[in-house]
Structure formats: structure tokens, C-alpha cells
N, CA, C and O atoms as a Tinker XYZ file with bonds, in Angstrom:
   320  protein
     1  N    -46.915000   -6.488000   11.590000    73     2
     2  CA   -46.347000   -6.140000   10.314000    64     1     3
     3  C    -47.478000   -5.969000    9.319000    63     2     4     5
     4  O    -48.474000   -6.679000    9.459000    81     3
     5  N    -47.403000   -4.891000    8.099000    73     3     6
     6  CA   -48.216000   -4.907000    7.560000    64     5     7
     7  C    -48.249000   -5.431000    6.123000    63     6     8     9
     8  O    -47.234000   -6.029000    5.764000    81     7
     9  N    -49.071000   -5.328000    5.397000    73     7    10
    10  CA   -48.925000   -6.327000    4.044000    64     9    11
    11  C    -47.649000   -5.369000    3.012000    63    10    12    13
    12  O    -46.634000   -5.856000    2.514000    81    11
    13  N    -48.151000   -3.800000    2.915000    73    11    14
    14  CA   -46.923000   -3.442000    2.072000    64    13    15
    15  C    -45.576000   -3.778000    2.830000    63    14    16    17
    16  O    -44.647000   -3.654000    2.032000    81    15
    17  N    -45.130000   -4.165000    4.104000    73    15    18
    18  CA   -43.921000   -4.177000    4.287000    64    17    19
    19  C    -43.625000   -5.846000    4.186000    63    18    20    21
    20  O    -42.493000   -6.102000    4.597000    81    19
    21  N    -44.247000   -6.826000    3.813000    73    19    22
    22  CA   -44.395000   -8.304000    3.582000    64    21    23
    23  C    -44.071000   -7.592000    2.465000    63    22    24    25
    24  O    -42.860000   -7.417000    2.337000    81    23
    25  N    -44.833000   -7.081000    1.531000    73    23    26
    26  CA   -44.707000   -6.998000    0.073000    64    25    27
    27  C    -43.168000   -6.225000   -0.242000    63    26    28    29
    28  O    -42.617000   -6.614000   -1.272000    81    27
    29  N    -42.529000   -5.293000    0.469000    73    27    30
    30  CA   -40.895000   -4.998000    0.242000    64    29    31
    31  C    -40.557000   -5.693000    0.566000    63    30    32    33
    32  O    -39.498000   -5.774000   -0.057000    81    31
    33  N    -40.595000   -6.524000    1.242000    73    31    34
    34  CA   -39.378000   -7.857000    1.571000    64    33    35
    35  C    -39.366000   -8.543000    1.004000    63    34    36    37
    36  O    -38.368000   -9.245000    1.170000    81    35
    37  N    -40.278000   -9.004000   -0.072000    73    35    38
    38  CA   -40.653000  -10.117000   -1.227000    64    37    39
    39  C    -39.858000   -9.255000   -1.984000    63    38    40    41
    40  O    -38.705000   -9.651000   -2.154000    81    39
    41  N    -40.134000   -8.274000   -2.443000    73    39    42
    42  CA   -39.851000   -7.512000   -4.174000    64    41    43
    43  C    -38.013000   -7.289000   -3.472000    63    42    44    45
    44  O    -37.179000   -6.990000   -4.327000    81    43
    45  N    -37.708000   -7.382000   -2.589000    73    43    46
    46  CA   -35.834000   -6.722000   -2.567000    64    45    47
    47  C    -35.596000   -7.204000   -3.305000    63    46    48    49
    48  O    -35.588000   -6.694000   -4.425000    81    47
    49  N    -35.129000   -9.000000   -2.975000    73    47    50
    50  CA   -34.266000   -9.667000   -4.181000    64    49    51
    51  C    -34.646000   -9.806000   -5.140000    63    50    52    53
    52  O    -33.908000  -10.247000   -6.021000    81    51
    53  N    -36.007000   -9.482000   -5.400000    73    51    54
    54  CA   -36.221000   -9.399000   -7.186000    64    53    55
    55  C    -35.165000   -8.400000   -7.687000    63    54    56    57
    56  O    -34.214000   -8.694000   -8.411000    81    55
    57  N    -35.551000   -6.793000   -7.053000    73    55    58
    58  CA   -34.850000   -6.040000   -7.555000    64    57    59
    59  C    -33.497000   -5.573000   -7.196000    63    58    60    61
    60  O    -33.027000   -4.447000   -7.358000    81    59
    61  N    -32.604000   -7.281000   -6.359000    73    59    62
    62  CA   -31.343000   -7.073000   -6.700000    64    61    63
    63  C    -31.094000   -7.846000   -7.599000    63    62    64    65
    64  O    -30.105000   -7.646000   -8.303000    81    63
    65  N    -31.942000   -8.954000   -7.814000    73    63    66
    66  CA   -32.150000   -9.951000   -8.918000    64    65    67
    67  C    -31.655000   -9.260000   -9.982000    63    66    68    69
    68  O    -30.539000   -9.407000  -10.482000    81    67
    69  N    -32.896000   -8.159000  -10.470000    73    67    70
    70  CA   -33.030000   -7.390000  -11.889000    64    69    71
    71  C    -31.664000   -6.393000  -11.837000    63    70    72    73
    72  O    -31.007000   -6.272000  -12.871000    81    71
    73  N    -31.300000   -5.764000  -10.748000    73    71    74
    74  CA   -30.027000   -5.265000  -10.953000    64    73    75
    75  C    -28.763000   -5.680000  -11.180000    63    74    76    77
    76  O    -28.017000   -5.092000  -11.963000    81    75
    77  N    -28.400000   -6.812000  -10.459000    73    75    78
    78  CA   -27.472000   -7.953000  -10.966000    64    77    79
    79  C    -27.301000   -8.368000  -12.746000    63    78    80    81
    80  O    -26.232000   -8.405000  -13.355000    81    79
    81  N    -28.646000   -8.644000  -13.304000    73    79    82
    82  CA   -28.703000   -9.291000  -14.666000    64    81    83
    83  C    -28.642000   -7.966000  -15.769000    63    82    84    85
    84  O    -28.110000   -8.065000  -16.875000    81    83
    85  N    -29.264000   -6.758000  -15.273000    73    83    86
    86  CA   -28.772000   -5.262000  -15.565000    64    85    87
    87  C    -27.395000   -4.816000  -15.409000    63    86    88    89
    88  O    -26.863000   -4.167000  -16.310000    81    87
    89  N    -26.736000   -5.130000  -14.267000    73    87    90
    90  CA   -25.084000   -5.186000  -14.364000    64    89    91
    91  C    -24.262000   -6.002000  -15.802000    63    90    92    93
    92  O    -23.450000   -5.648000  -16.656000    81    91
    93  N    -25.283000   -7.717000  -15.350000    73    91    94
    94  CA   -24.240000   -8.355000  -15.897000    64    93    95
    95  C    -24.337000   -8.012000  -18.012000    63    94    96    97
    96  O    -23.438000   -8.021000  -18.853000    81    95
    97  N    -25.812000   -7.765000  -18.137000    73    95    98
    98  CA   -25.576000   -6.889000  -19.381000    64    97    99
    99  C    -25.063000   -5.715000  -19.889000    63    98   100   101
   100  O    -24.822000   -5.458000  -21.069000    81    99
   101  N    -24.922000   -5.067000  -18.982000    73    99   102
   102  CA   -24.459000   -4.116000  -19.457000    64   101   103
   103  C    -22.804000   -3.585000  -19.275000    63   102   104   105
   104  O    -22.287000   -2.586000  -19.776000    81   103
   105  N    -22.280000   -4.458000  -18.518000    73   103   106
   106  CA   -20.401000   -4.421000  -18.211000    64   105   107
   107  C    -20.374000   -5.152000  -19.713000    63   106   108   109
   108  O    -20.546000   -4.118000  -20.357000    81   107
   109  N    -20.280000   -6.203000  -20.741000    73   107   110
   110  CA   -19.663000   -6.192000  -22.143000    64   109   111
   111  C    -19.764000   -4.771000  -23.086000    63   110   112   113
   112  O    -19.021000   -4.529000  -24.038000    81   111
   113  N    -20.565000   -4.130000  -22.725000    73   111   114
   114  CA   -21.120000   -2.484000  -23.322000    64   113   115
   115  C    -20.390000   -1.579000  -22.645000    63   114   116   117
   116  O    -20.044000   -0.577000  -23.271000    81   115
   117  N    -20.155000   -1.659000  -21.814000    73   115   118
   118  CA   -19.413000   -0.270000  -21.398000    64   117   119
   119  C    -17.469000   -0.792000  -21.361000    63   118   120   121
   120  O    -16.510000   -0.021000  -21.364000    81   119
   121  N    -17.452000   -2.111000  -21.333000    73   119   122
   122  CA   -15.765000   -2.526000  -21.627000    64   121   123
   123  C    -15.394000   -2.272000  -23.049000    63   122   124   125
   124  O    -14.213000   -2.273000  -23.395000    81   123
   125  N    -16.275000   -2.076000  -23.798000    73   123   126
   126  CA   -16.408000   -2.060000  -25.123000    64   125   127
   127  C    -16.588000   -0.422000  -24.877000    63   126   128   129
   128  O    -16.183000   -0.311000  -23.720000    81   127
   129  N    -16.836000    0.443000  -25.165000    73   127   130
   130  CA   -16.996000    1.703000  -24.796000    64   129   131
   131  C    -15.715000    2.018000  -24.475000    63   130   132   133
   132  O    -14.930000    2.503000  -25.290000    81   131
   133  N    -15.350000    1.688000  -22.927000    73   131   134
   134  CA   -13.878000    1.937000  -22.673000    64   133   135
   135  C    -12.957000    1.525000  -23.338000    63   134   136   137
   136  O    -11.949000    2.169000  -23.044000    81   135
   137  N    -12.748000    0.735000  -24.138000    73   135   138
   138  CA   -11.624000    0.180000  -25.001000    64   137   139
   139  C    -11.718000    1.163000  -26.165000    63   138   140   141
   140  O    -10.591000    1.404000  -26.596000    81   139
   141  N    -12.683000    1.810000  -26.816000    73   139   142
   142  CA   -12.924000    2.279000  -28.043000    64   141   143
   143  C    -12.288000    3.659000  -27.599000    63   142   144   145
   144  O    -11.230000    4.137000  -28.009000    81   143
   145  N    -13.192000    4.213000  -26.642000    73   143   146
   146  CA   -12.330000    5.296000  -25.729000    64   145   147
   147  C    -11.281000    5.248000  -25.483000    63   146   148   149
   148  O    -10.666000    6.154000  -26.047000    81   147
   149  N    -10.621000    4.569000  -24.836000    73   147   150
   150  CA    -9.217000    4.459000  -24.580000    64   149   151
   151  C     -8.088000    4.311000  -26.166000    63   150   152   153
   152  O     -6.926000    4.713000  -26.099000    81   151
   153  N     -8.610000    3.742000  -27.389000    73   151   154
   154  CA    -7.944000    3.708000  -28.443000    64   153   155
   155  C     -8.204000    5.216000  -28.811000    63   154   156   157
   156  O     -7.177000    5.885000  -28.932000    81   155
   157  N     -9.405000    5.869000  -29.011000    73   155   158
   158  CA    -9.205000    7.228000  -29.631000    64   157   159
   159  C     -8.149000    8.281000  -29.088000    63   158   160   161
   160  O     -7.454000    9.020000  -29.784000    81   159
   161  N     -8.175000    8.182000  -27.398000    73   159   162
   162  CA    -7.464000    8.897000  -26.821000    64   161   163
   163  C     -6.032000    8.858000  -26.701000    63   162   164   165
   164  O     -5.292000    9.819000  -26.492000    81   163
   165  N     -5.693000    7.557000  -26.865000    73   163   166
   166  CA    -4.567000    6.935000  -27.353000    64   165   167
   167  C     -3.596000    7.516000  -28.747000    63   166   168   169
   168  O     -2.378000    7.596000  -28.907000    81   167
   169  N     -4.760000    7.862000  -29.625000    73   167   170
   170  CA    -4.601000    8.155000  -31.565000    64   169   171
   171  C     -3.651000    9.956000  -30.707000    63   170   172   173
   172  O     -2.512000   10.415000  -30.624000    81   171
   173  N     -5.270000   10.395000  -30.217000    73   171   174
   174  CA    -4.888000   11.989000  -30.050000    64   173   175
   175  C     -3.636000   12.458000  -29.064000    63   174   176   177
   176  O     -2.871000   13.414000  -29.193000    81   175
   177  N     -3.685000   11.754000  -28.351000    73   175   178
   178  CA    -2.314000   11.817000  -27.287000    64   177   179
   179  C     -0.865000   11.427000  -28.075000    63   178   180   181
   180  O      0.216000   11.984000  -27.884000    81   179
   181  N     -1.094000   10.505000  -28.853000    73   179   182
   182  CA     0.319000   10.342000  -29.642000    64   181   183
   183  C      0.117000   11.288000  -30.674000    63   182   184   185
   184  O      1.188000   11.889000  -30.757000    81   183
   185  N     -0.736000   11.781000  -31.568000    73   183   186
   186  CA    -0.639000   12.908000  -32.229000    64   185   187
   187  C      0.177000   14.217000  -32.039000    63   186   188   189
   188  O      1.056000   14.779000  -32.692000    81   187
   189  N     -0.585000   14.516000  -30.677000    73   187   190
   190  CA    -0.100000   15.638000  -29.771000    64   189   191
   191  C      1.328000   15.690000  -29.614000    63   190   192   193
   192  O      2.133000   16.522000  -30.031000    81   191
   193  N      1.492000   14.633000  -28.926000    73   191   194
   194  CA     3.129000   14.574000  -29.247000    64   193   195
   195  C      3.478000   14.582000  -30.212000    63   194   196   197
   196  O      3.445000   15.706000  -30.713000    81   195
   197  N      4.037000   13.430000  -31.146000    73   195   198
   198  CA     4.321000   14.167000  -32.663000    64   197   199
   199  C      4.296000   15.564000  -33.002000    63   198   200   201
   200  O      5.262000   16.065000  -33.577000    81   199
   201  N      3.420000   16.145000  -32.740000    73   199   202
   202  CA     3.567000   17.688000  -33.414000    64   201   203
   203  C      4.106000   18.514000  -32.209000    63   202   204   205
   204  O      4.526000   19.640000  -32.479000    81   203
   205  N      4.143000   18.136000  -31.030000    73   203   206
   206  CA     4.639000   18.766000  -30.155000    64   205   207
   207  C      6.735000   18.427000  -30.389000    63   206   208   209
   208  O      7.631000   19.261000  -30.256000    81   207
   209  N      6.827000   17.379000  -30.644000    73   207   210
   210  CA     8.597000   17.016000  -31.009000    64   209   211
   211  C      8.570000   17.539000  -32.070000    63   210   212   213
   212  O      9.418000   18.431000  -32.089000    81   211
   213  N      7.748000   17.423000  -33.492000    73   211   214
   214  CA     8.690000   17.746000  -34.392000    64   213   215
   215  C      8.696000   19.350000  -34.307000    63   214   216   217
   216  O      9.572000   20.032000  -34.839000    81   215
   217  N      7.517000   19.924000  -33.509000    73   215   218
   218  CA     7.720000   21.701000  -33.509000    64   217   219
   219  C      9.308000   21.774000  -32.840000    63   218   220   221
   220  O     10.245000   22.394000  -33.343000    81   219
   221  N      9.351000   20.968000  -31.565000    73   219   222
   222  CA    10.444000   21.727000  -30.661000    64   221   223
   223  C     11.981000   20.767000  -31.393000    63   222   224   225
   224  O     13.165000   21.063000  -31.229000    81   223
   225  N     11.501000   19.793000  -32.060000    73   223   226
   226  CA    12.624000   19.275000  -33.204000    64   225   227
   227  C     13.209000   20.159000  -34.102000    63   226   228   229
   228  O     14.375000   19.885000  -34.383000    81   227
   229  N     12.542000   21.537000  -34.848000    73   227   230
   230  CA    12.746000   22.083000  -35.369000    64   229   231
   231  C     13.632000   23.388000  -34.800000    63   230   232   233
   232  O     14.593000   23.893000  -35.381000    81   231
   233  N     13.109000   23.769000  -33.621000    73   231   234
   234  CA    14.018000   24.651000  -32.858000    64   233   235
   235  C     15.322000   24.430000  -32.769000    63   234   236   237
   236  O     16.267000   25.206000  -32.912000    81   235
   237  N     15.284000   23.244000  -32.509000    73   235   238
   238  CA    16.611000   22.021000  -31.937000    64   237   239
   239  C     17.856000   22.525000  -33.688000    63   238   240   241
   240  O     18.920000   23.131000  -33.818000    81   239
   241  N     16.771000   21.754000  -34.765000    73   239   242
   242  CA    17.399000   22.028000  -35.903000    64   241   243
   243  C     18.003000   23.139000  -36.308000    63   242   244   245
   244  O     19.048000   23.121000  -36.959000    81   243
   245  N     17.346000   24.278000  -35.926000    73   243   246
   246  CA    17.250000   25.759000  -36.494000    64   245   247
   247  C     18.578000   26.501000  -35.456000    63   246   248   249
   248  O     19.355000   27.340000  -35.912000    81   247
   249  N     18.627000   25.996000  -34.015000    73   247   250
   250  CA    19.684000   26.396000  -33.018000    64   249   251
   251  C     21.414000   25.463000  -33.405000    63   250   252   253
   252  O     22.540000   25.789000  -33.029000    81   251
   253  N     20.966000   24.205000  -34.314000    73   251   254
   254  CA    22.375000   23.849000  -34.616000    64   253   255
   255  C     23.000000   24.413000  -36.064000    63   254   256   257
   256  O     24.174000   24.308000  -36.419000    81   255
   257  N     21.823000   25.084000  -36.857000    73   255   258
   258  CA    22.415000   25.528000  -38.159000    64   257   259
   259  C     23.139000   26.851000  -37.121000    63   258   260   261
   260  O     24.329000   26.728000  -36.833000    81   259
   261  N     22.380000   28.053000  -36.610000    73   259   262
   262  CA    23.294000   28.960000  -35.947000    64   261   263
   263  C     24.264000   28.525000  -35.722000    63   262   264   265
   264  O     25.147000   28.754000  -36.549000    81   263
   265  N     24.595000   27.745000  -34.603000    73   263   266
   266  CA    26.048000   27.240000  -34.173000    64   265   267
   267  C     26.796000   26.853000  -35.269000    63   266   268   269
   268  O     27.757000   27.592000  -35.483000    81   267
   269  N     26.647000   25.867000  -36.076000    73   267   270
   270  CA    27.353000   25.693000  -37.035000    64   269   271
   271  C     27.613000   26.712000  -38.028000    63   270   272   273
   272  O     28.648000   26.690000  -38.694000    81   271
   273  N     26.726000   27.602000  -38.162000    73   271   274
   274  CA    27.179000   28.971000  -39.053000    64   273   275
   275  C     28.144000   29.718000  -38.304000    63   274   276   277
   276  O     29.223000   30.033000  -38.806000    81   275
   277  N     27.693000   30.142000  -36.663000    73   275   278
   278  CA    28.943000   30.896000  -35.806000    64   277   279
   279  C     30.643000   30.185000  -35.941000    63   278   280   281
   280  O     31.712000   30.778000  -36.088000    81   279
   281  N     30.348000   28.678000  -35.819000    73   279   282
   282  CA    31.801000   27.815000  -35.442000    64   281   283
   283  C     32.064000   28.103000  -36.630000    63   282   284   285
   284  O     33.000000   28.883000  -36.455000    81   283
   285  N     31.878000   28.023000  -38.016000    73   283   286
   286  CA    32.434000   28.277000  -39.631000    64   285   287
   287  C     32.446000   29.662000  -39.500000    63   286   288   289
   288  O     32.704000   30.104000  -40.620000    81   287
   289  N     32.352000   30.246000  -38.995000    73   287   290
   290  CA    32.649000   32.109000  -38.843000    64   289   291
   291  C     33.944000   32.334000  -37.922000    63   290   292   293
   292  O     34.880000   33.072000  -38.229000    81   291
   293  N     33.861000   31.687000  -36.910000    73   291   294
   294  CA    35.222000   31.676000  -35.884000    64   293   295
   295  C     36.067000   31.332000  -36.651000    63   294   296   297
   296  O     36.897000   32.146000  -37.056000    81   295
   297  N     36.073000   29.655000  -37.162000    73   295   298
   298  CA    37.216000   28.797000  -37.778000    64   297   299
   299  C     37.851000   29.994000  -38.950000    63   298   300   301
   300  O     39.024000   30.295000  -39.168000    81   299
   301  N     36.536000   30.540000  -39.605000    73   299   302
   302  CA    37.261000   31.470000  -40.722000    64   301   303
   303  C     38.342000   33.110000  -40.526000    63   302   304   305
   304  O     39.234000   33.686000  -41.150000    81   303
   305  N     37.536000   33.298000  -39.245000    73   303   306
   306  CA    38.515000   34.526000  -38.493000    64   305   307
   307  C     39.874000   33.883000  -38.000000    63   306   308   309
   308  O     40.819000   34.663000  -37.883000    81   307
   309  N     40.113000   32.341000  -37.651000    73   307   310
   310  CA    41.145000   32.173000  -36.956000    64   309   311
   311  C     42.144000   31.753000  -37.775000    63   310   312   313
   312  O     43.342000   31.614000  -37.525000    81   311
   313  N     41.395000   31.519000  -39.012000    73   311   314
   314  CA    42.718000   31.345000  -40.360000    64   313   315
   315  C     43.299000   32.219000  -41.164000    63   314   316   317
   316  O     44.237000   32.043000  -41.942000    81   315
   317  N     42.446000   33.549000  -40.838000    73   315   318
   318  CA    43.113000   35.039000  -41.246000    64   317   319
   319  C     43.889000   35.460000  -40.284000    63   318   320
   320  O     44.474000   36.537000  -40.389000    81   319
């Protein structure tokens, strides 16, 4: 065996060592990230809706004044 391959077998668990303590700092930063993320997307997705109901709310509105103008047009032909 030679000395650089003595010397990778020493340095692994350092540098699962250093990756571990690199994990464990940096998962409060990125849960934090995802939560902030997840609230914005949250804001815009219920937005979306909202303006997506009250557009097709308005159709809804605009298709019962017709009807109700046609049924007060019938009712008035059927009393002449």
C-alpha cells in the first residue's frame, strides 16, 4: 500500500465528518427557505383562484339576470 492511499483512508471520515456538520448547518436554511417558499406560493395560488371564481362568478351572475329577464318576458306573454 502506498502512503497517498494511507492518506485517503485517513481524510474519508474527515470529509464525511465535514459533510455531515455542512448538512447539519445548512437543513435550518433551506427549511426556512421552504417554508417562506411554500407561504408565497400559497399567497399566489389562492389569488389565482379568487380571480379565477369571481371572473367565472360573474358569468354565473350575468347568465341568471338573462334567465330572469326571459322568465319575466314569458310570465308577461302568458298574462296577455
Amino acid at each position: 500500500m502506498s502512503d497517498d492511499d494511507a492518506t485517503s483512508d485517513a481524510e474519508a471520515p474527515k470529509v464525511q465528518d465535514i459533510l455531515a456538520r455542512l448538512k447539519q448547518m445548512a437543513d435550518p436554511l433551506v427549511a426556512s427557505l421552504d417554508s417562506r417558499l411554500s407561504g408565497q406560493v400559497d399567497k399566489r395560488v389562492d389569488k389565482r383562484v379568487e380571480e379565477s371564481l369571481k371572473d367565472r362568478l360573474t358569468v354565473i351572475e350575468h347568465a341568471i339576470a338573462d334567465l330572469d329577464r326571459a322568465v319575466r318576458e314569458l310570465n308577461e306573454r302568458l298574462k296577455d
